[in-house]
N, CA, C and O atoms as CSV, one atom per row, in Angstrom:
chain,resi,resn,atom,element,x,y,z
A,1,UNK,N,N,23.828,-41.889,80.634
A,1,UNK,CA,C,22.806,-40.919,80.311
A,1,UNK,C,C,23.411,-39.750,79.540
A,1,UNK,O,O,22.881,-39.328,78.512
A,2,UNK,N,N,24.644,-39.178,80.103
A,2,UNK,CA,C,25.425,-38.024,79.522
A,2,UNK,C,C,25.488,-38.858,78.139
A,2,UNK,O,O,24.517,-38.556,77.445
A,3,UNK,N,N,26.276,-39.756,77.558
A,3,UNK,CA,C,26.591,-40.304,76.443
A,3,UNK,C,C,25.237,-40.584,75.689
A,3,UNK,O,O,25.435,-40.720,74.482
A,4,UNK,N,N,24.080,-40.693,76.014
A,4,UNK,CA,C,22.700,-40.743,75.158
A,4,UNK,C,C,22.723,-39.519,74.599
A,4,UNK,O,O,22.644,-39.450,73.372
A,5,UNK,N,N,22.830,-38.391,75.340
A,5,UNK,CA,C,21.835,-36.786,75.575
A,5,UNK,C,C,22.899,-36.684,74.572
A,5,UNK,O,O,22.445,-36.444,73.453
A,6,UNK,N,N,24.297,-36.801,74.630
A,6,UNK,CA,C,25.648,-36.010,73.431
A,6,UNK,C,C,25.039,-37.164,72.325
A,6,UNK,O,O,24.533,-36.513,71.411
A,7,UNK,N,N,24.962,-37.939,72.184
A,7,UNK,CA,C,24.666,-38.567,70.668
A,7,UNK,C,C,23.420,-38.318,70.081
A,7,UNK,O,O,23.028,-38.674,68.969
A,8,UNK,N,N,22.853,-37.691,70.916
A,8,UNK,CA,C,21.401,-37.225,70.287
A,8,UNK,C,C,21.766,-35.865,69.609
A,8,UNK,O,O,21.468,-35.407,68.506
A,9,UNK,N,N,22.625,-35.304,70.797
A,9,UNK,CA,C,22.715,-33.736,69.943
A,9,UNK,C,C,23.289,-33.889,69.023
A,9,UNK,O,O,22.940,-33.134,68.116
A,10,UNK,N,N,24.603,-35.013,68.629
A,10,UNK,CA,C,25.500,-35.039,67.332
A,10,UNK,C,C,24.502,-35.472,66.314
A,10,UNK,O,O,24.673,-35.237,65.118
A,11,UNK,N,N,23.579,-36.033,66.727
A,11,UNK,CA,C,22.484,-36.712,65.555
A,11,UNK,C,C,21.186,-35.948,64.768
A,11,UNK,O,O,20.372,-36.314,63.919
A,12,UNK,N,N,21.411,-34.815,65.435
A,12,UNK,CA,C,19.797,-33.454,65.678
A,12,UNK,C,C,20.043,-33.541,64.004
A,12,UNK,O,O,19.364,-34.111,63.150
A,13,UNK,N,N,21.025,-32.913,63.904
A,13,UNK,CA,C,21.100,-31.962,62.800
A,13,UNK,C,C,21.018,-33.099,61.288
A,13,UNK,O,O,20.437,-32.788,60.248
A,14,UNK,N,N,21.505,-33.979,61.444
A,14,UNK,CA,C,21.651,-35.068,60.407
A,14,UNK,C,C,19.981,-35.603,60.577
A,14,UNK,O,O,19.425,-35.961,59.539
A,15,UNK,N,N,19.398,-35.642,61.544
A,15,UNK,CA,C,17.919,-35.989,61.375
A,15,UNK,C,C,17.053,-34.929,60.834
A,15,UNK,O,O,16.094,-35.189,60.106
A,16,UNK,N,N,17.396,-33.695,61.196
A,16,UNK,CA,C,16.406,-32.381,60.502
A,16,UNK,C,C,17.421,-32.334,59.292
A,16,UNK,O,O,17.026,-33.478,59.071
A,17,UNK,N,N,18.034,-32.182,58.636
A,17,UNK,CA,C,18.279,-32.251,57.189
A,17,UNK,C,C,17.841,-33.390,56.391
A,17,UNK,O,O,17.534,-33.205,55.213
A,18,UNK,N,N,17.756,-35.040,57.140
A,18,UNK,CA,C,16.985,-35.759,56.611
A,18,UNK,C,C,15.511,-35.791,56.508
A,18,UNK,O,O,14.893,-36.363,55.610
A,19,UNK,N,N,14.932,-35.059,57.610
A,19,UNK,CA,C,13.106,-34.439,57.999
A,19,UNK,C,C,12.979,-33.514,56.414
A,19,UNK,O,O,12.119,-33.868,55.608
A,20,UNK,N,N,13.672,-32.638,56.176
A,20,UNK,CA,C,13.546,-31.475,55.542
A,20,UNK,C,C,13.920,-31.929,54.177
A,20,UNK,O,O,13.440,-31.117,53.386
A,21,UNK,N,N,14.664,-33.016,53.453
A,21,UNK,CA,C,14.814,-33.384,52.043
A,21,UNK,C,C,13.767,-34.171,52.300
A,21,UNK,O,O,12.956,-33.912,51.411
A,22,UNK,N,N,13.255,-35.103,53.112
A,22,UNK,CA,C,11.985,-35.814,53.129
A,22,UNK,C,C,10.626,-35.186,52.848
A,22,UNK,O,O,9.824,-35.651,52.039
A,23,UNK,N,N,10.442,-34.145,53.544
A,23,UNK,CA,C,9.147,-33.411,53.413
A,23,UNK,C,C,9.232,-32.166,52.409
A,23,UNK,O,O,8.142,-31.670,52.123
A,24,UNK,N,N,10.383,-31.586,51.828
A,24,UNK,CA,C,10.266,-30.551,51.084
A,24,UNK,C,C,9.410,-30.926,49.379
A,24,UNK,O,O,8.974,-29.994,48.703
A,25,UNK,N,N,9.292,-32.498,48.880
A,25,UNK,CA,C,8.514,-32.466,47.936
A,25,UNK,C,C,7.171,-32.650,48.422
A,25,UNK,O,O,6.239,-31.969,47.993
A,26,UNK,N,N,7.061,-33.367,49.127
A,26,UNK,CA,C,5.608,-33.750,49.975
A,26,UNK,C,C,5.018,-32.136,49.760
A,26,UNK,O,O,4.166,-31.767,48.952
A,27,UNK,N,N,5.688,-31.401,50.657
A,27,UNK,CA,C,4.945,-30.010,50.992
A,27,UNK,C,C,4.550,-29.191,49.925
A,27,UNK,O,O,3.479,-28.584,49.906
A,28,UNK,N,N,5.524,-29.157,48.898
A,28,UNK,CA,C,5.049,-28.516,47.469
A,28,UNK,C,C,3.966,-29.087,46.716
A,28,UNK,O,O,3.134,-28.420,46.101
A,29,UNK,N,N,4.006,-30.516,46.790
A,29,UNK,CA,C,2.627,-31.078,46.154
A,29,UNK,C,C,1.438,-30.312,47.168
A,29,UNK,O,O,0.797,-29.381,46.681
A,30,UNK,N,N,1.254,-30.613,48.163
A,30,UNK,CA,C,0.445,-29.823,49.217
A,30,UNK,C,C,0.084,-28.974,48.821
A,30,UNK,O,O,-1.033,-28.924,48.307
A,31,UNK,N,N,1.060,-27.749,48.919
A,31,UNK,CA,C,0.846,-26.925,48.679
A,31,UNK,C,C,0.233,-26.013,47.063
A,31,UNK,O,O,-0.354,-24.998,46.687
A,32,UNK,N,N,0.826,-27.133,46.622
A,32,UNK,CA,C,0.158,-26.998,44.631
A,32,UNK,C,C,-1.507,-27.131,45.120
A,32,UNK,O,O,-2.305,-26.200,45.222
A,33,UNK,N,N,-1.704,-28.298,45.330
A,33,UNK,CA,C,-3.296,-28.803,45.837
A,33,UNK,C,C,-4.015,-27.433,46.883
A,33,UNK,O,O,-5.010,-26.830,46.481
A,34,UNK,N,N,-3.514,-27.172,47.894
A,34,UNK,CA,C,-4.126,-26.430,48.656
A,34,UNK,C,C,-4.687,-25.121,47.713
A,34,UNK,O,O,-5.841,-24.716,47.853
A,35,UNK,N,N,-3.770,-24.523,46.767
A,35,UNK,CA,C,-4.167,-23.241,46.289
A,35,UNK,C,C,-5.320,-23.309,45.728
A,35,UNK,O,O,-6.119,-22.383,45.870
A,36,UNK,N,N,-5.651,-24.531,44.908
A,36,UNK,CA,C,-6.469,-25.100,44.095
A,36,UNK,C,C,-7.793,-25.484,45.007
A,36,UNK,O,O,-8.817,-24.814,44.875
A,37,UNK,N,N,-7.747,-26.363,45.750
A,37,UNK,CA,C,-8.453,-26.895,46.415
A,37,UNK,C,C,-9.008,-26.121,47.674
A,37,UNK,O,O,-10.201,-26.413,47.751
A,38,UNK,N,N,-8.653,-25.252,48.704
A,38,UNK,CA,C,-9.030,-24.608,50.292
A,38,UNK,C,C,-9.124,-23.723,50.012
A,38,UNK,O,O,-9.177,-23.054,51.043
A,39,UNK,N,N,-9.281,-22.445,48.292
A,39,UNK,CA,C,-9.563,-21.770,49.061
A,39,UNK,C,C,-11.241,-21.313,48.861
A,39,UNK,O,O,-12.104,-21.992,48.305
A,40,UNK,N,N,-11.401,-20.021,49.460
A,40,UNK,CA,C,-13.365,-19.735,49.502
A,40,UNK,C,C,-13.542,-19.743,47.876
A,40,UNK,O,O,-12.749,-19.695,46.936
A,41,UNK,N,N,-14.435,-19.795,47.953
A,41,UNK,CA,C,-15.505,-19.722,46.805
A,41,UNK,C,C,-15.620,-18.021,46.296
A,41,UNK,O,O,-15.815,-17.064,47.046
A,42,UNK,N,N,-15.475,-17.995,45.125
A,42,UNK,CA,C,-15.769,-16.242,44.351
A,42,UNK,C,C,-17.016,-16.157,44.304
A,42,UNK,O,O,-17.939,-16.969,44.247
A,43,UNK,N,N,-16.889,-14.653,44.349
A,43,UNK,CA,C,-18.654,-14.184,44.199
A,43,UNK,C,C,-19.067,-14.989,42.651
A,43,UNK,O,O,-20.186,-15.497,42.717
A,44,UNK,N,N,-18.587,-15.127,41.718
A,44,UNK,CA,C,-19.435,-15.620,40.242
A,44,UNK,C,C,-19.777,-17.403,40.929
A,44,UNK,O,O,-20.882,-17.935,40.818
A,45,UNK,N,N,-18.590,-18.059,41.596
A,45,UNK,CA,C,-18.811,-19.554,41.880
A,45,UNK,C,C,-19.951,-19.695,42.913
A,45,UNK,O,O,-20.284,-20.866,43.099
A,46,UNK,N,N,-20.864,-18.438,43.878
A,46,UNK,CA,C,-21.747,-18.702,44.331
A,46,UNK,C,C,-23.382,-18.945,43.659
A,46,UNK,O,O,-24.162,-19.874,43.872
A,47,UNK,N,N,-23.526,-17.841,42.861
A,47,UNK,CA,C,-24.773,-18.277,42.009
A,47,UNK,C,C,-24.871,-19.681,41.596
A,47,UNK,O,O,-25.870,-20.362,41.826
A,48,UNK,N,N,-23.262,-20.343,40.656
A,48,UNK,CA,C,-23.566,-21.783,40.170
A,48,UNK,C,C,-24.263,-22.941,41.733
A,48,UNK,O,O,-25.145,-23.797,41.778
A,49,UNK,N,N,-23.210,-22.304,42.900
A,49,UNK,CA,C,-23.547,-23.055,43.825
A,49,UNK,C,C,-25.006,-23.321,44.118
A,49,UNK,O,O,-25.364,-24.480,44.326
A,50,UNK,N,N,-25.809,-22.396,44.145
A,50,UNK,CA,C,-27.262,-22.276,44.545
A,50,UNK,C,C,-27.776,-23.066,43.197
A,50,UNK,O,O,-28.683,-23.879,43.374
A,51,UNK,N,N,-27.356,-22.921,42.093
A,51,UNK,CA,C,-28.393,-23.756,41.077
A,51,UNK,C,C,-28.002,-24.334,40.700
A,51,UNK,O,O,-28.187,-24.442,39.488
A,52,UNK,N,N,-26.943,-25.404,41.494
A,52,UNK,CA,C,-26.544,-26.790,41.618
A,52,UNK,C,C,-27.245,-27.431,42.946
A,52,UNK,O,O,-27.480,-28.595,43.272
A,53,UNK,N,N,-27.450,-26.319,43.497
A,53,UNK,CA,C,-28.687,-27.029,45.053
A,53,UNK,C,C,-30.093,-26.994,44.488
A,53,UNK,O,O,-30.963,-27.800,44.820
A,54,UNK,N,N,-30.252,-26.089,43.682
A,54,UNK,CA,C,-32.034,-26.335,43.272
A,54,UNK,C,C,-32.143,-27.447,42.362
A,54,UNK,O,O,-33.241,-27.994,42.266
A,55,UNK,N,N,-31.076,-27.904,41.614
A,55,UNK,CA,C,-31.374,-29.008,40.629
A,55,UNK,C,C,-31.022,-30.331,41.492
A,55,UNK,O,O,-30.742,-31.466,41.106
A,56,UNK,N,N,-31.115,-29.874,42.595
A,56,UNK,CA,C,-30.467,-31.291,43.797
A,56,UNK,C,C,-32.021,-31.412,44.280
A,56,UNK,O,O,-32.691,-32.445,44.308
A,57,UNK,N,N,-32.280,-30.572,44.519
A,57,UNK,CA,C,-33.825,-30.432,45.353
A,57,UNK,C,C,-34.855,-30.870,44.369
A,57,UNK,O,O,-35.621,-31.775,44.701
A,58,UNK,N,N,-34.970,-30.223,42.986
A,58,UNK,CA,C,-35.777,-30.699,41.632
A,58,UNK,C,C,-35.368,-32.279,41.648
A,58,UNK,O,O,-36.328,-33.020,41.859
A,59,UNK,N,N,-34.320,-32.815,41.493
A,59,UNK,CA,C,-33.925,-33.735,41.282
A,59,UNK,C,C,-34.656,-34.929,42.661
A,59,UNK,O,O,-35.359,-35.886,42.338
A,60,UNK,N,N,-34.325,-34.624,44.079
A,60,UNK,CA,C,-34.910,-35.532,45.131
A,60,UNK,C,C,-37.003,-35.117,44.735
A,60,UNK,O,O,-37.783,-35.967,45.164
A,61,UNK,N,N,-37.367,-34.389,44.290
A,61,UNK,CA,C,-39.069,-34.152,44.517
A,61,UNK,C,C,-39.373,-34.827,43.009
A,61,UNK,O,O,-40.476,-35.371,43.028
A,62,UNK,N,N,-38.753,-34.934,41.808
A,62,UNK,CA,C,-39.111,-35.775,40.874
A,62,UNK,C,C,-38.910,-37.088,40.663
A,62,UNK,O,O,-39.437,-37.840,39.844
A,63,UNK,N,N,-37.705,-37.380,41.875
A,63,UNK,CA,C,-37.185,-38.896,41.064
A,63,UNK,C,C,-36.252,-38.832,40.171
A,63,UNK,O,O,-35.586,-39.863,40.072
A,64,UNK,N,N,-35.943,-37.881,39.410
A,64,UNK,CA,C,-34.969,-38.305,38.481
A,64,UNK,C,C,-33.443,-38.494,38.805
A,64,UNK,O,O,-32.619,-38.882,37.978
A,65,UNK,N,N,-33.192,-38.199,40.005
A,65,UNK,CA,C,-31.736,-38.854,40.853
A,65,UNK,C,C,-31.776,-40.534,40.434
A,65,UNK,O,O,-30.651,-41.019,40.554
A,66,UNK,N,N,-32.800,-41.519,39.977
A,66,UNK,CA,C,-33.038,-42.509,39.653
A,66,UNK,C,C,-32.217,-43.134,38.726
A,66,UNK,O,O,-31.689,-44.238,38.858
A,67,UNK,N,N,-32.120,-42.260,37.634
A,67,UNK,CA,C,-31.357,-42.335,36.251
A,67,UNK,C,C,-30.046,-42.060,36.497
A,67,UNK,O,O,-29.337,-41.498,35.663
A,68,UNK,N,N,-29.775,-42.306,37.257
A,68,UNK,CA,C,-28.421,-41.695,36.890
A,68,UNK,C,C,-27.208,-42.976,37.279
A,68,UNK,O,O,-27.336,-44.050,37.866
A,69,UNK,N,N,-26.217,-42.412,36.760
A,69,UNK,CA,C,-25.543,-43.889,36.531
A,69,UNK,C,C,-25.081,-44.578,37.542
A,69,UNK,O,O,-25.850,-44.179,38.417
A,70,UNK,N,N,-24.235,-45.481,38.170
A,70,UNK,CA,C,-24.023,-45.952,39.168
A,70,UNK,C,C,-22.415,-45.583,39.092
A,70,UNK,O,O,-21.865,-46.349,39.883
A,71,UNK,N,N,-21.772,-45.022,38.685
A,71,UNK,CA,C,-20.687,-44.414,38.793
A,71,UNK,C,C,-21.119,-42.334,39.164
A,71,UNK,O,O,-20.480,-41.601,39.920
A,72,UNK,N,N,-21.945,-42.078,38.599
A,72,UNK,CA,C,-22.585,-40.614,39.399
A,72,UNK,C,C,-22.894,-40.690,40.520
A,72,UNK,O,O,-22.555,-39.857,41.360
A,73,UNK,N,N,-23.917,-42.163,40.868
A,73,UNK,CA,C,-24.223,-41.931,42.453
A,73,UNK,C,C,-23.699,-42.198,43.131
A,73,UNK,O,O,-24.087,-41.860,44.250
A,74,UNK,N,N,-21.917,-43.319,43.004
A,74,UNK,CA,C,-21.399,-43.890,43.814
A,74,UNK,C,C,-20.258,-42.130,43.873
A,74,UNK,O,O,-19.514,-41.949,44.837
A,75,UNK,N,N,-20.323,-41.380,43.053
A,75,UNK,CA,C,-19.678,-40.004,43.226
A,75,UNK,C,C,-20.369,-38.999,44.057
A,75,UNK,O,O,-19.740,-38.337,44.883
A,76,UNK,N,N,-21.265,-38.899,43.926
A,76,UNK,CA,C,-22.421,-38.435,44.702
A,76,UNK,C,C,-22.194,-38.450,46.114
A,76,UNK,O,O,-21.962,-37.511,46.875
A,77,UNK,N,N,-22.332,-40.029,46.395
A,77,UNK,CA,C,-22.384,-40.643,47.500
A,77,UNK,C,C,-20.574,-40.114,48.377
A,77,UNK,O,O,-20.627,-39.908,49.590
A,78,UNK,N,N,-19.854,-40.031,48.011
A,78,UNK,CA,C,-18.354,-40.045,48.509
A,78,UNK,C,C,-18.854,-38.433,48.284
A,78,UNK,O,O,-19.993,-38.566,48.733
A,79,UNK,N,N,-18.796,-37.433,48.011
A,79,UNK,CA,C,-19.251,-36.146,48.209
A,79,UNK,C,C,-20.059,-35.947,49.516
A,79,UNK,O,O,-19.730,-35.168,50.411
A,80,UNK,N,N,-21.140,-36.732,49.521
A,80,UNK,CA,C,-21.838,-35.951,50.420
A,80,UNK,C,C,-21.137,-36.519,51.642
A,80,UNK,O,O,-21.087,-35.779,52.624
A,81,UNK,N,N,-20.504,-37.908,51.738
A,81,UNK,CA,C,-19.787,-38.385,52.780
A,81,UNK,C,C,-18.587,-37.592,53.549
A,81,UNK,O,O,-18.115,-37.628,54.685
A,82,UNK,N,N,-18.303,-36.766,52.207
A,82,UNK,CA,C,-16.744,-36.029,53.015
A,82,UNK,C,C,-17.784,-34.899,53.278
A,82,UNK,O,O,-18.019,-34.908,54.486
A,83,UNK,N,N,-18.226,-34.304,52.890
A,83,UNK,CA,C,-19.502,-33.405,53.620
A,83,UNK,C,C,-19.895,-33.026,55.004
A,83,UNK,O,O,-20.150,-31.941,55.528
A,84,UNK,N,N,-19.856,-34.692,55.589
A,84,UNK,CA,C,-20.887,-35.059,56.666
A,84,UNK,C,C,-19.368,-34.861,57.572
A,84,UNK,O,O,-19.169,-34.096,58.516
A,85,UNK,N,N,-18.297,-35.939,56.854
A,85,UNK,CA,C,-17.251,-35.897,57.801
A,85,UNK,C,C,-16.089,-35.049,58.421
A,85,UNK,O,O,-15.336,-35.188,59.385
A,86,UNK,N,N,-16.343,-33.776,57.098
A,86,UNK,CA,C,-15.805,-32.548,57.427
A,86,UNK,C,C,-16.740,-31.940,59.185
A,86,UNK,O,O,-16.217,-31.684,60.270
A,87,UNK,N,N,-18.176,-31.900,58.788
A,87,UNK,CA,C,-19.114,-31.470,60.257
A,87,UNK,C,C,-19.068,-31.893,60.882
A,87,UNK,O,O,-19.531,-31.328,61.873
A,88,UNK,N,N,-18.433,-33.490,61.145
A,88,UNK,CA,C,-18.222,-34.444,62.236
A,88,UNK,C,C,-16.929,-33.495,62.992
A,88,UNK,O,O,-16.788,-33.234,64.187
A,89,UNK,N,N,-16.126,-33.127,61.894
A,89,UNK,CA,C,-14.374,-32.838,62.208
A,89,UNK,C,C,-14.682,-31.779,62.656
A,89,UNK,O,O,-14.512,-31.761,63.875
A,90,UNK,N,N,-15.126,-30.711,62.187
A,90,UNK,CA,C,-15.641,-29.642,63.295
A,90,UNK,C,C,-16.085,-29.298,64.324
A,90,UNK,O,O,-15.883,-28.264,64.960
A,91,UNK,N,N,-17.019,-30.568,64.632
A,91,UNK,CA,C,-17.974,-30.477,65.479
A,91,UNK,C,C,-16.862,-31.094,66.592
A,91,UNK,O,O,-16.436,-30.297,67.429
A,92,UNK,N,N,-16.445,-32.297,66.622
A,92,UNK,CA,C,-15.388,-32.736,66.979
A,92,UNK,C,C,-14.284,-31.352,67.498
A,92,UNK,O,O,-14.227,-31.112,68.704
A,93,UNK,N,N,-13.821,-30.881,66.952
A,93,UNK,CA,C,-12.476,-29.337,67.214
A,93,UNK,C,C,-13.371,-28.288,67.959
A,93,UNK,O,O,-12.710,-27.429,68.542
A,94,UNK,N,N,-14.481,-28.194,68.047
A,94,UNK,CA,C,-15.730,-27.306,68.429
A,94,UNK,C,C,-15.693,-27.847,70.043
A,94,UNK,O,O,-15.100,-27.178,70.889
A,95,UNK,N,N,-16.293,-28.960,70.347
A,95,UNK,CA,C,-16.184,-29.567,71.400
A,95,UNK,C,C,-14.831,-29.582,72.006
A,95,UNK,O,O,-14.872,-29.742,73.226
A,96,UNK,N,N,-13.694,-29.467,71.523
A,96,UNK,CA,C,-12.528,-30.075,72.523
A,96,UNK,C,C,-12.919,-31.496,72.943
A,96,UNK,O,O,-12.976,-31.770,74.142
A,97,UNK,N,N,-13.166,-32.326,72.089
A,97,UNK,CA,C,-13.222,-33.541,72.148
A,97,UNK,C,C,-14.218,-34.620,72.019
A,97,UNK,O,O,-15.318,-34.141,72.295
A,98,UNK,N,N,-14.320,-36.010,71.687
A,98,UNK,CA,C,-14.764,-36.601,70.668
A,98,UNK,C,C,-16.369,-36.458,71.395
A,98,UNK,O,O,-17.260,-35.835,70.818
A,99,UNK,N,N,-16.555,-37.065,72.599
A,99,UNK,CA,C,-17.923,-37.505,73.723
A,99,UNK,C,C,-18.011,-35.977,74.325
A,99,UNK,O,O,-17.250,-35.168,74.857
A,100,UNK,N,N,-19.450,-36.064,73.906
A,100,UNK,CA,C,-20.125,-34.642,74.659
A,100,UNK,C,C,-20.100,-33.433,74.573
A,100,UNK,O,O,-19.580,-33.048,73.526
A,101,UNK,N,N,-20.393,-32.774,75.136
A,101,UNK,CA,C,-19.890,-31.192,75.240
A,101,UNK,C,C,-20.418,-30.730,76.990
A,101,UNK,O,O,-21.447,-31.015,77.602
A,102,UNK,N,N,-19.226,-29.932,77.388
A,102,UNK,CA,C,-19.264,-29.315,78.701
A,102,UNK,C,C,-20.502,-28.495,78.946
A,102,UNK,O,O,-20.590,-27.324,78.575
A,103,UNK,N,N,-21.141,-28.928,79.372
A,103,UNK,CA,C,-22.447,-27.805,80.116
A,103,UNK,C,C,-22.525,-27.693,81.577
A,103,UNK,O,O,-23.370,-26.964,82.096
């Protein structure tokens, strides 16, 4: 047991320098993406937001969501999906866990 616990400690350091050249490009791509991608929305990117929802709403009360190509709606479709599954993931972290909620 003594001889496990000492070859682990001689091994720590050669495994976190291999952890840390492993993940140091990973994390910069990440982190390129995150700046871009997580953060809030600017006051000018909210107006477009709202009249990209009214031409969603015009669009479901006329029909013309119809026309549109099958590469738009299959984009469409994967949008509103990560949408749903982001509120799942919340709702999910909200609860402390997957079944139910404590009442």
């Amino acid at each position: 047991m003594a001889q496990m616990i000492r070859n682990a400690i001689e091994k720590a350091p050669i495994l976190i320098s291999a952890a840390a050249t492993y993940s140091k490009p990973r994390l910069a791509t990440f982190w390129q993406y995150a700046k871009v991608e997580l953060v809030p929305p600017t006051p000018a990117e909210i107006p477009k937001a709202i009249e990209n929802l009214k031409k969603i709403i015009t669009s479901a009360r006329t029909g013309s969501f119809r026309n549109l190509t099958v590469k738009e709606a299959l984009l469409n479709s994967l949008v509103a999906t990560e949408v749903c599954m982001w509120f799942y993931v919340g709702e999910i972290i909200g609860k402390g866990g997957i079944i139910g909620y404590n009442v």
